[in-house]
C-alpha positions as CSV (number, residue, x, y, z in Angstrom):
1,X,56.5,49.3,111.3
2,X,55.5,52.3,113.2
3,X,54.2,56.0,112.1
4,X,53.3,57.7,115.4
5,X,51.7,61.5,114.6
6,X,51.8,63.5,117.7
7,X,51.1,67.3,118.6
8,X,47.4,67.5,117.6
9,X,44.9,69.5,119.9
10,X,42.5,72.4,120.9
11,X,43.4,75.6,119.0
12,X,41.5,78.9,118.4
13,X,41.6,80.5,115.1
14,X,44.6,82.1,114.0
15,X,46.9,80.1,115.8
16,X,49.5,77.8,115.6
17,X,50.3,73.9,115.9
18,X,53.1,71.7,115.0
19,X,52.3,68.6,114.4
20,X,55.0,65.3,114.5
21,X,55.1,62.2,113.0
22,X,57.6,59.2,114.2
23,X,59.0,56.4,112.9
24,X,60.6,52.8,113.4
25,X,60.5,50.0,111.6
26,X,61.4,50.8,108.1
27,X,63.9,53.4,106.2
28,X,62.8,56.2,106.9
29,X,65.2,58.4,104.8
30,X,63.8,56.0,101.4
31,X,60.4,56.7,101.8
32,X,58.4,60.3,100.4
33,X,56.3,61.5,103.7
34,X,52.7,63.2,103.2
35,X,50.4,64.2,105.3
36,X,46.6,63.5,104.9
37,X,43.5,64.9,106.5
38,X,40.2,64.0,107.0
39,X,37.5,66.3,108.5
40,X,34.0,64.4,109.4
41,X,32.0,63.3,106.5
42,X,34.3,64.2,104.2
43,X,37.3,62.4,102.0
44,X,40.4,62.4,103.6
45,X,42.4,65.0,101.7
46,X,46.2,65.2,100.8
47,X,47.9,68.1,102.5
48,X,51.2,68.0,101.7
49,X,54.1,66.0,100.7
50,X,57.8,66.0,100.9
51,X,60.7,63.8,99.3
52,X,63.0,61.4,100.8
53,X,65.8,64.0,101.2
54,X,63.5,66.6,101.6
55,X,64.6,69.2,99.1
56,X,61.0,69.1,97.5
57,X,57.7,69.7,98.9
58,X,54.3,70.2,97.8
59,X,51.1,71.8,99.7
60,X,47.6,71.8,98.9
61,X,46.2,75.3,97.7
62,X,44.0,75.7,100.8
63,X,47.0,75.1,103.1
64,X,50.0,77.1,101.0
65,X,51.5,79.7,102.4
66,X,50.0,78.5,105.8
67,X,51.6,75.1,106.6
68,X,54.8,73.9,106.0
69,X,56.0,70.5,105.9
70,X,59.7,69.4,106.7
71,X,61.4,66.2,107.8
72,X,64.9,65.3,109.7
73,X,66.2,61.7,108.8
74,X,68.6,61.9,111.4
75,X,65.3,61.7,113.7
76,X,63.0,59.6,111.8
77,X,60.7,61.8,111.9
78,X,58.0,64.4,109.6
79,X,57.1,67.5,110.7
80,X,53.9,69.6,110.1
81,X,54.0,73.2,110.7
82,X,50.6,74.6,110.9
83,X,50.2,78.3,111.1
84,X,47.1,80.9,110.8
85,X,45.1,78.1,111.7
86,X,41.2,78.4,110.4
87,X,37.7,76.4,111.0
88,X,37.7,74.5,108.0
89,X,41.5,72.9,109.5
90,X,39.3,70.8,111.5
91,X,40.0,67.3,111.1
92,X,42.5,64.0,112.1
93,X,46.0,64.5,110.4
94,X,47.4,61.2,109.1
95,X,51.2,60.6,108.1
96,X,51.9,58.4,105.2
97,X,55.1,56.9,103.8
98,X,54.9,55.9,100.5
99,X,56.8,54.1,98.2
100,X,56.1,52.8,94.6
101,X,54.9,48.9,96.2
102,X,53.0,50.5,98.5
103,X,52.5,52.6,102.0
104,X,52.1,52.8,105.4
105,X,49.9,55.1,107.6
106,X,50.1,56.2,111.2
107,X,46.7,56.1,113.2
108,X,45.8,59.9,113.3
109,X,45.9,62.9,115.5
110,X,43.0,65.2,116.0
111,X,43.2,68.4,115.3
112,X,40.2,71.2,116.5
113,X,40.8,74.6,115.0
114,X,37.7,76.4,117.4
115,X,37.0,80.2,120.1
């Protein structure tokens, strides 16, 4: 089992990243995706979520309106759509697929929101 984000980097405010998250080893198209973050000295925070088929989808309040998340099961792979991006965005962006026994987690991608 393999979650592998990808697309994370250096980004000054107000600008844009889209983050990826592939995967292999498991059915994809059974599991919910979310994505997590966790800036430094802080508790990683859920960010958003979306459902096996996709057709619902949650953000946090400090990223609605902002990011969007969407998946294609055809690729095995979550998306993160990060727009208008801010200071505070800082952190390492974890994808997570869940099921009701359990979950499995990718190993992070850093993302630096900084002029």
């Amino acid at each position: 089992v393999q979650l592998v984000e990808s697309g994370g980097g250096l980004v000054q405010p107000g600008g844009s990243l889209t983050l990826s998250c592939a995967a292999s080893g498991f059915t994809f198209s059974r599991f919910d995706m979310r994505w997590y973050r966790q800036a430094p000295g802080k508790e990683r925070e859920l960010v958003a979520a979306i459902s096996t088929a996709g057709g619902s989808t949650n953000h946090a309040d400090s990223v609605k309106g902002r990011f969007t998340v969407s998946r294609d099961n055809a690729k095995n792979t979550v998306y993160l759509q990060m727009n208008s991006l801010k200071h505070e965005d800082t952190a390492v962006y974890y994808c997570n697929a869940v099921r009701s026994w359990g979950a499995y987690w990718g190993q992070g991608t850093q993302v630096t929101v900084s002029s």
